[in-house]
C-alpha positions in Angstrom: -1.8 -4.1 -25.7 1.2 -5.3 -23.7 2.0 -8.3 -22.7 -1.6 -9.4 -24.1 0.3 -12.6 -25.5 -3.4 -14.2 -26.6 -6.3 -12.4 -27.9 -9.6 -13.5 -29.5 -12.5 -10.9 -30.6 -16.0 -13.2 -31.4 -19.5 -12.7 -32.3 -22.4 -14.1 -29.7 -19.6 -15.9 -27.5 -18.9 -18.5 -29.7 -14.8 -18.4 -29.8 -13.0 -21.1 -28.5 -9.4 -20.4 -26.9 -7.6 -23.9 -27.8 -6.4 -25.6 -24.9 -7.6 -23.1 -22.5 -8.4 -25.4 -19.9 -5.4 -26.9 -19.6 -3.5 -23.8 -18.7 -5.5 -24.1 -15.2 -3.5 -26.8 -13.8 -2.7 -25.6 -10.3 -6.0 -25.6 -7.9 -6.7 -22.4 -5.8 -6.0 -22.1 -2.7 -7.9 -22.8 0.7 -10.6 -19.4 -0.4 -10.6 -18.0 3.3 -6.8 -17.4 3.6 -6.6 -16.1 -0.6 -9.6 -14.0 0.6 -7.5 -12.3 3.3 -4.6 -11.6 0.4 -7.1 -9.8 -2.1 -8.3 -7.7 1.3 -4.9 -6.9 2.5 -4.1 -5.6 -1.0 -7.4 -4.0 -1.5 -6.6 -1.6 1.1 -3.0 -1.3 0.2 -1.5 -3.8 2.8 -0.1 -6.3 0.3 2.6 -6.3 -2.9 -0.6 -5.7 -5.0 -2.2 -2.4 -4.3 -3.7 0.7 -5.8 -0.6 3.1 -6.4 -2.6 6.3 -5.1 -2.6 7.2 -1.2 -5.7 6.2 0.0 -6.5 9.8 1.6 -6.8 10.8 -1.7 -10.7 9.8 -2.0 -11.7 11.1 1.4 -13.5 13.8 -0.4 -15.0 11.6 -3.1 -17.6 9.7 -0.9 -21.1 9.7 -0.6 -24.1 7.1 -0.3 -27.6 6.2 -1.2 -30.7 3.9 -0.1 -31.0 0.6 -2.3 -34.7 -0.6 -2.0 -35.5 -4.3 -2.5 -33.9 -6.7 -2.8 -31.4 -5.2 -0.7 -32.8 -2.3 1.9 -29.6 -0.8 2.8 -27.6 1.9 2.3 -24.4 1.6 0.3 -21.4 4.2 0.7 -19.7 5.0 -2.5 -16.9 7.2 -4.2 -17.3 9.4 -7.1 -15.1 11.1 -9.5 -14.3 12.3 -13.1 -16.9 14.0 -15.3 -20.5 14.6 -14.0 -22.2 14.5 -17.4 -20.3 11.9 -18.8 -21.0 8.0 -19.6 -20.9 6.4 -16.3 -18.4 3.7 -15.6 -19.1 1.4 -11.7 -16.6 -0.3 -10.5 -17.3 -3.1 -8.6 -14.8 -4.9 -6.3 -14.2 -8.8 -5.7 -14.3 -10.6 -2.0 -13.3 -9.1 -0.1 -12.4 -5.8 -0.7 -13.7 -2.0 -1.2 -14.0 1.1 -3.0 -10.6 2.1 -2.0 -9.4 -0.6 -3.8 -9.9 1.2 -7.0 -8.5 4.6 -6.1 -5.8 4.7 -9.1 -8.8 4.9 -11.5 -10.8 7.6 -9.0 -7.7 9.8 -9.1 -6.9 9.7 -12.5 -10.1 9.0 -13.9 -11.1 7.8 -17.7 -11.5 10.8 -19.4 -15.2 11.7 -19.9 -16.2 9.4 -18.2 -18.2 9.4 -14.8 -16.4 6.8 -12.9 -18.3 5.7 -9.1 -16.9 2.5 -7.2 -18.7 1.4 -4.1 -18.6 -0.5 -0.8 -20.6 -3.8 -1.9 -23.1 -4.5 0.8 -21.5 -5.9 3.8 -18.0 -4.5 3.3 -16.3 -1.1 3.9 -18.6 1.9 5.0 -22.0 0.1 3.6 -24.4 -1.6 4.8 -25.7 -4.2 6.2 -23.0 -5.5 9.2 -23.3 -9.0 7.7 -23.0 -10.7 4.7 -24.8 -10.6 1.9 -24.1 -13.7 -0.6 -26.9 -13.3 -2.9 -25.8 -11.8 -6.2 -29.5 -10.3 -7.1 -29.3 -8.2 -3.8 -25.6 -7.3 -5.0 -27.0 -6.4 -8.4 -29.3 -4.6 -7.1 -26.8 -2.1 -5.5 -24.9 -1.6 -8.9 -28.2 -0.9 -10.7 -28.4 1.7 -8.2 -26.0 3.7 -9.6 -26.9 3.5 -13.2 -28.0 7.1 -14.1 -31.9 7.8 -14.7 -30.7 10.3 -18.0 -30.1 7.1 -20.1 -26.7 7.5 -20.2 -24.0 4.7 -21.6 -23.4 2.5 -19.3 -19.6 0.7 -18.4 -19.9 -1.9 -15.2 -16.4 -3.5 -14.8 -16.3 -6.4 -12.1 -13.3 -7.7 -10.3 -13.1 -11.3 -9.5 -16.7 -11.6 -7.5 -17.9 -8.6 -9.2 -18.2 -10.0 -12.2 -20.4 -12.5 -11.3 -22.7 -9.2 -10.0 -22.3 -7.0 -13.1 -23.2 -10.0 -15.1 -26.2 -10.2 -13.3 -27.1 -6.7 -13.3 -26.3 -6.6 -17.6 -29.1 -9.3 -17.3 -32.0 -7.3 -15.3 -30.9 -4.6 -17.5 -31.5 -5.6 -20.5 -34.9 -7.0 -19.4 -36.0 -3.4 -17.8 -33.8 -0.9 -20.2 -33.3 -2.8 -23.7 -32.6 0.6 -25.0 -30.0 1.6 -23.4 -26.1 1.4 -24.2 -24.2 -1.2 -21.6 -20.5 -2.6 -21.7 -19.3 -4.8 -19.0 -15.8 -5.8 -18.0 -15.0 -9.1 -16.6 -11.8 -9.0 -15.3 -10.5 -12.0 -13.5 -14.1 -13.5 -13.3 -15.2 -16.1 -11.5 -18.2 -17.4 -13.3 -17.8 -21.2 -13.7 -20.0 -23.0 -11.1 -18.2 -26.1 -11.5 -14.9 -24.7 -10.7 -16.0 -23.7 -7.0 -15.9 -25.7 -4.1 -15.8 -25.3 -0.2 -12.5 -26.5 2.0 -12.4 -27.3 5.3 -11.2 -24.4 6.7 -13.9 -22.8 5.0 -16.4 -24.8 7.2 -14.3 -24.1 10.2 -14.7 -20.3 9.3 -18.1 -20.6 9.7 -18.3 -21.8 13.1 -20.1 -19.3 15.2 -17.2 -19.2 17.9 -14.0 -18.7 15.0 -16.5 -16.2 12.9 -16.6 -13.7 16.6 -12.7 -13.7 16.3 -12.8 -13.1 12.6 -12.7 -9.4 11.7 -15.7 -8.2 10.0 -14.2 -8.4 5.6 -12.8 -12.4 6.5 -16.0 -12.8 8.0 -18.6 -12.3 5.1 -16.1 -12.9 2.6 -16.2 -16.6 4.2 -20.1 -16.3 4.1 -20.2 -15.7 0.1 -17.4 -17.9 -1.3 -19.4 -20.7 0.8 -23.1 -19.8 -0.9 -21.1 -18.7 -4.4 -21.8 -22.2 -6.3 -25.6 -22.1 -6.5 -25.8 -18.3 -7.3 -23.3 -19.0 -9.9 -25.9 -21.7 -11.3 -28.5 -19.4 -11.3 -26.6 -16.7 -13.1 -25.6 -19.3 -15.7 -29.3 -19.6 -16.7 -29.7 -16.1 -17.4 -26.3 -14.7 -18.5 -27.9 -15.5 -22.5 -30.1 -13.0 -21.8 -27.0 -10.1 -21.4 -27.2 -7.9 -24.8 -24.5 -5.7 -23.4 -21.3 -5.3 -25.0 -18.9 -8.2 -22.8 -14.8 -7.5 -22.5 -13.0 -10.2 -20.8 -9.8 -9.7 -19.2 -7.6 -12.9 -17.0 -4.5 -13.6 -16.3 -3.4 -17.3 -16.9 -1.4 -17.8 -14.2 -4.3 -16.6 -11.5 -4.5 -18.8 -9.1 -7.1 -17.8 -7.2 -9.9 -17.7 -10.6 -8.8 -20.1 -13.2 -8.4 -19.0 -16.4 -10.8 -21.7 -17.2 -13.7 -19.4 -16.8 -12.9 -17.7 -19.6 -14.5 -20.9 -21.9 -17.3 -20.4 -19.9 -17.5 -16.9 -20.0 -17.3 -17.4 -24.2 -20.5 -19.8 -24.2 -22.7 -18.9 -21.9 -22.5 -14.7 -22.9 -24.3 -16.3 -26.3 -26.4 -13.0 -26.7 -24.2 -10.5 -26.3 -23.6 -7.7 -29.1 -20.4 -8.6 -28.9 -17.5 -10.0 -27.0 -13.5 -9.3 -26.8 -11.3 -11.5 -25.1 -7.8 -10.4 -23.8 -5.6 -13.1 -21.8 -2.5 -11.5 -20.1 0.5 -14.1 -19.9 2.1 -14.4 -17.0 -0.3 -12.7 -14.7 -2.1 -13.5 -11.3 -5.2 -12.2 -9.9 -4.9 -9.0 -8.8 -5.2 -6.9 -12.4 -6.3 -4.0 -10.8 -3.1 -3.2 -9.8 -0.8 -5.2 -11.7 -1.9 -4.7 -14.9 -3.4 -1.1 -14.8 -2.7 0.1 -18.2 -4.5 -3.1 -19.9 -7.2 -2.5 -17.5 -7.6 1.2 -18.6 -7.3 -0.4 -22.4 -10.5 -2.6 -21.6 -12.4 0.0 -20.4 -11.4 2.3 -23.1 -13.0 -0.3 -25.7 -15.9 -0.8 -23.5 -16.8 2.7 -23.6 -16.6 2.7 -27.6 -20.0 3.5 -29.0 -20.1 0.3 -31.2 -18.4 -2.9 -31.5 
């Protein structure tokens, strides 16, 4: 893979990357501002963007209702192979379907690709923010196919978090079925999240009127992200789905640190495959589309 200057493939999560930790030396920055970066480039306003004009999608949306514990509707995108295995894509915070149009407009082939407006971004609902992970989850289980169809659910940066979660209630509820997920850029660690000031001062019911809607409930989940990342932590043993894990040591905004944890804690996985990328920041997507593809690629093998 280019520029995939470390790899490490391991059994049940137990591979250790020497000196990993120590490669996160520089703390992120303040996460309300960082969070208006990875909007602006979600949409196409920033260096690091999907390539494809956004008009290119406009035909590709759609929706459904997510029950409890959600009850809203979420707007989605859809593209690629109707029969195939299906592949969600699930974006960071902030951030939105868009996001991921590269992949929409030049899909995986076979593969039924859908990305969607988490709740509380983009064309979904609700207006607000929605910081729990299980009512996040609970939109990306949405979209797994009744048929029993292999099942790919990549995560960007927050999204990880989510399609860790949903890997968990779906091996509870579907042990049967055939799931990979990719983590790429994850932020999974619990104790490498904290709240700044200008987070707090985000919050303030007078500076969150002036704030546009994405800054707004972006703010509202980095804040509550610590504790739901403590509760994932006691349940991400129970993920049996195949786990690829893509990060970029110089991101800033994740630190590559999570990967460690990532290694341990996915301890009953089938397997797990672990690609660093030297040299690069947070916003794979984009950046690093072709070892993103790669991922998915092995993530949609049959076996490990």
């Amino acid at each position: 893979m280019p520029h995939a200057a470390e790899r490490s493939k391991a059994k049940r999560g137990r591979a250790a990357l020497p000196m990993l930790a120590n490669r996160a030396t520089k703390s992120p920055g303040p996460p309300l501002w960082t969070a208006l970066g990875v909007a602006l480039a979600a949409v196409g306003c920033a260096p690091s963007g999907p390539k494809a004009p956004l008009p290119a999608t406009d035909g590709m949306r759609s929706s459904i209702a997510v029950g409890i514990p959600l009850d809203a509707r979420v707007s989605l995108l859809r593209a690629g192979n109707p029969g195939g295995p299906r592949v969600v894509l699930v974006h960071g915070t902030p951030g939105s379907a868009t996001g991921w149009a590269d992949y929409l407009t030049a899909p995986p082939a076979g593969a039924d690709v859908v990305a969607l407006d988490r709740p509380g971004y983009g064309a979904s609902a609700p207006n607000g923010a929605v910081p729990s992970l299980a009512a996040q989850a609970a939109a990306v289980i949405a979209l797994v196919p009744a048929d029993g169809r292999p099942v790919v659910l990549l995560g960007h940066s927050q999204g990880a978090p989510i399609v860790a979660w949903a890997a968990a209630l779906l091996a509870a509820e579907q042990p049967e079925r055939s799931v990979s997920i990719v983590m790429l850029a994850g932020s999974l660690d619990p104790t490498l999240e904290s709240i700044h000031a200008i987070q707090r001062f985000g919050a303030r019911s007078l500076v969150q009127r002036l704030l546009p809607r994405v800054i707004r409930n972006a703010n509202a989940e980095l804040m509550a992200l610590k504790p739901e990342l403590e509760a994932l932590g006691t349940i991400l043993p129970a993920v049996k789905a195949r786990v690829v894990i893509v990060h970029g040591t110089a991101d800033e905004l994740v630190p590559v640190a999570n990967v460690t944890y990532m290694q341990e804690r996915f301890s009953g996985a089938r397997c797990i495959s672990t690609v660093l990328l030297e040299g690069r920041n947070h916003f794979l997507p984009w950046n690093s589309e072709s070892e993103v593809r790669e991922a998915l690629r092995v993530a949609l093998e049959p076996s490990c």
